[in-house]
C-alpha positions as CSV (number, residue, x, y, z in Angstrom):
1,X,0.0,0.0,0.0
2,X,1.2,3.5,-1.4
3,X,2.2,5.5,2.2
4,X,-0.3,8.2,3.3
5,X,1.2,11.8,2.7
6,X,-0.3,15.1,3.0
7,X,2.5,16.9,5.0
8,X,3.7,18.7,2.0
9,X,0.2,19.6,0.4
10,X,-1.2,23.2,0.2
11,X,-4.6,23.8,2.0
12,X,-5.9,24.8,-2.0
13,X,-6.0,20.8,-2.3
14,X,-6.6,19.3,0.5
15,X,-10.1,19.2,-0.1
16,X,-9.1,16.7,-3.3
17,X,-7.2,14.8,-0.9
18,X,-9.4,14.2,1.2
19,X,-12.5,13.4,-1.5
20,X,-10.1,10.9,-2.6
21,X,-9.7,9.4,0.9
22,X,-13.8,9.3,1.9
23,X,-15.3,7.0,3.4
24,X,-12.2,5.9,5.4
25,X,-13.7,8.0,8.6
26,X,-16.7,10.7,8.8
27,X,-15.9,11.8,12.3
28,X,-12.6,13.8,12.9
29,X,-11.1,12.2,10.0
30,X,-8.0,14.7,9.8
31,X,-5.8,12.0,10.8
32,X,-6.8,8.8,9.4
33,X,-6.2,8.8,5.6
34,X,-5.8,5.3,5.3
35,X,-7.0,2.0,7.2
36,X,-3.9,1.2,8.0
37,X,-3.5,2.2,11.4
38,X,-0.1,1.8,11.9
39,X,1.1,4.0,8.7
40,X,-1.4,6.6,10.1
41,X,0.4,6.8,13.5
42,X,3.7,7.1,11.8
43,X,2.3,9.8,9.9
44,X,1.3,11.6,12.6
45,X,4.9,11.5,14.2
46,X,6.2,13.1,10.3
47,X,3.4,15.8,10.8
48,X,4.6,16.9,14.5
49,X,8.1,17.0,12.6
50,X,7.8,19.2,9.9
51,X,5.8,22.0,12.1
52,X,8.2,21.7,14.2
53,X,11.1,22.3,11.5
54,X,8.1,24.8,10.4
55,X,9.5,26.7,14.0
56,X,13.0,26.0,13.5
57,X,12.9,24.0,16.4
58,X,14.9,20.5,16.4
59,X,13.0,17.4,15.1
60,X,13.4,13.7,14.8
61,X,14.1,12.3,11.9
62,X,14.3,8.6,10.4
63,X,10.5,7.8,11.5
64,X,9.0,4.6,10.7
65,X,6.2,2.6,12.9
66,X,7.0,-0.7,14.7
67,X,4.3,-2.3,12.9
68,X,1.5,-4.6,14.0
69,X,2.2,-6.5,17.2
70,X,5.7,-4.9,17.9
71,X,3.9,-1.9,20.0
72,X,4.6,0.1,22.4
73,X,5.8,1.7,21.3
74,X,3.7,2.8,18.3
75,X,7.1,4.2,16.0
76,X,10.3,4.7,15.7
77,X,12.7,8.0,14.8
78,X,16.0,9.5,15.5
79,X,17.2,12.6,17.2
80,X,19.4,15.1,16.2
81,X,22.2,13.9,18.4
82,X,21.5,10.5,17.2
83,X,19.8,9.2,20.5
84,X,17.0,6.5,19.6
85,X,13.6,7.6,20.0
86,X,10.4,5.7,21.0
87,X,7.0,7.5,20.6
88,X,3.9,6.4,21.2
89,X,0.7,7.9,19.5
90,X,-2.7,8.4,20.8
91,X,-5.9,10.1,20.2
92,X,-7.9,12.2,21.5
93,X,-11.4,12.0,20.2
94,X,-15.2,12.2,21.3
95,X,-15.7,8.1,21.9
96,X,-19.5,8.5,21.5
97,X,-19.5,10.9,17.9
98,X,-17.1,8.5,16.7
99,X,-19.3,5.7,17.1
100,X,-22.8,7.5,15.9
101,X,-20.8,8.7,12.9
102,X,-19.8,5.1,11.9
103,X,-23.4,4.1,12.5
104,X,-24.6,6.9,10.1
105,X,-26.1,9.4,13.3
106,X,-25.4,12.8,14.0
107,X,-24.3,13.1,17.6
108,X,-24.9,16.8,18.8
109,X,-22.0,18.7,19.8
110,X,-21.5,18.8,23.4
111,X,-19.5,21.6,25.2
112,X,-16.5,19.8,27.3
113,X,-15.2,21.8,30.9
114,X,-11.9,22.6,30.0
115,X,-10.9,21.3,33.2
116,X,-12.0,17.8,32.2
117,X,-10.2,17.9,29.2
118,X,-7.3,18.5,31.3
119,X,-8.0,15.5,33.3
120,X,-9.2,13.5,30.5
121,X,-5.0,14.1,28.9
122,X,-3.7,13.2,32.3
123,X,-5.2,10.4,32.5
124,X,-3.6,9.4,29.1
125,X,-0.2,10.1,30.0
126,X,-0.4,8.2,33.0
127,X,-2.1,5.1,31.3
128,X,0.9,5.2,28.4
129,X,3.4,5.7,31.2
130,X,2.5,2.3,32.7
131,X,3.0,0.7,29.5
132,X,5.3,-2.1,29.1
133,X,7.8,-1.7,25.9
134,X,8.9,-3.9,23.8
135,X,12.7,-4.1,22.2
136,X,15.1,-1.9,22.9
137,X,15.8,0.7,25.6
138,X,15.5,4.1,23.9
139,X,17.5,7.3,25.1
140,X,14.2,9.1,24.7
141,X,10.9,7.7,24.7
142,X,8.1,10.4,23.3
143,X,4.0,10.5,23.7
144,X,2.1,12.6,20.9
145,X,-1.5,13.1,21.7
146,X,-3.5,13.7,18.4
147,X,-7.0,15.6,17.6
148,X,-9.1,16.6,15.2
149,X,-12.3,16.5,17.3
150,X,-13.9,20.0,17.5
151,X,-15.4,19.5,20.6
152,X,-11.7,19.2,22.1
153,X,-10.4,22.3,20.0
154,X,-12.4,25.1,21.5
155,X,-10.4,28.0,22.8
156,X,-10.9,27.6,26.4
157,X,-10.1,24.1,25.8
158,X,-6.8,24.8,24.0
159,X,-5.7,27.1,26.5
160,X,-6.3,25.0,29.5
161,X,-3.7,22.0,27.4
162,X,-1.2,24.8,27.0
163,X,-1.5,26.7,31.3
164,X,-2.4,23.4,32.8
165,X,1.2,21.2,34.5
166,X,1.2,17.9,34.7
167,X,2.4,15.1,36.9
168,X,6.2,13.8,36.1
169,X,5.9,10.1,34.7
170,X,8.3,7.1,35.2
171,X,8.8,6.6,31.2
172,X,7.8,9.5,29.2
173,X,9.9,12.5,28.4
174,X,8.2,14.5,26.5
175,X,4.4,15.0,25.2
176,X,3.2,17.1,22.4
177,X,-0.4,17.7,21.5
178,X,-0.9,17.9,18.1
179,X,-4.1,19.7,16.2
180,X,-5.5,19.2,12.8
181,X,-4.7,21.7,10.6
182,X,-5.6,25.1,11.2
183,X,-6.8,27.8,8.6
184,X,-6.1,30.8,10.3
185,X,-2.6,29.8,11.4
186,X,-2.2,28.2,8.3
187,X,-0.6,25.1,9.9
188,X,-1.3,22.4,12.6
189,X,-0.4,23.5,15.7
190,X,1.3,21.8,18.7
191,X,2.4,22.0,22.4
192,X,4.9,20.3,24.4
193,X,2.4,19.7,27.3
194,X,4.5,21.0,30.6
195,X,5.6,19.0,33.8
196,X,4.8,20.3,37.3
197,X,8.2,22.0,38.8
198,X,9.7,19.8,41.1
């Protein structure tokens, strides 16, 4: 199967990309372009690295997924000192509209606390942190939390993920929360989610 790509494509045609990909996923389908689940995860990771090139910020290179049965983690990359990187990829998404959108229902938009979106990502990170990897030892071992689901985009929301500190974990170094793409900023925006001092 041809990889999944849209990293490079203007927002002028993505809405061609995406009619070719219907039918895949109605409900916050930003992020899964193909049924293969693994090769979507691995092109989430290549996503969070070229907006963060986007920034001139340093990004991991090299990325490929562990494929089926080999996770977690979910992929594979390399950093720019050359450590090995583990990261794991999850997403965020309305369980519920997910669901009613497969069945061919309309689930009506709900407003979410911004607080319990906070709590909802905490309890995320601590569920991944528990988990119990496979192969190697990596020098860095990275969660990226995906969403395209507007009910977790508002702008209460969005600000709560980026003030809100989190508890230290036992595995993970890092977290990033990555948005679907964005037409006012004209890219897809992430945060490295921030530990509580201490």
């Amino acid at each position: 199967m041809a990889s999944v790509n849209y990293t490079n494509r203007q927002p002028d045609d993505m809405r061609d990309f995406f009619e070719s990909c219907k039918g895949i996923r109605k409900h916050a389908p930003y992020f899964t372009l193909s049924k293969d689940k693994q090769e979507n995860e691995a092109e989430v990771v290549r996503v969070l690295r070229e907006e963060m090139l986007r920034r001139g910020e340093e990004a991991y290179h090299s990325i490929q997924s562990r494929g089926p049965g080999n996770d977690p983690p979910d992929c594979e990359a390399i950093g720019n000192s050359g450590e090995s990187v583990g990261v794991e990829v999850t997403e965020l998404v309305d369980e519920s509209a997910l669901k009613g959108a497969s069945r061919g229902t309309v689930t009506p938009h709900e407003s979410i606390a911004p607080l319990d979106v906070v709590e909802k990502i905490s309890e995320i990170i601590q569920k991944k942190d528990r988990a119990d990897v496979r192969g190697e030892q990596y020098d860095l071992y990275i969660l990226v939390i995906y969403c395209d689901d507007p009910c977790f985009l508002t702008h209460d929301v969005l600000v709560s993920i980026r003030e809100a500190r989190f508890e230290r974990t036992c595995l993970i170094d890092r977290v990033y929360f990555l948005e679907s793409y964005n037409p006012w900023q004209k890219c897809r925006p992430y945060v490295e989610l921030a530990w509580i001092a201490g």
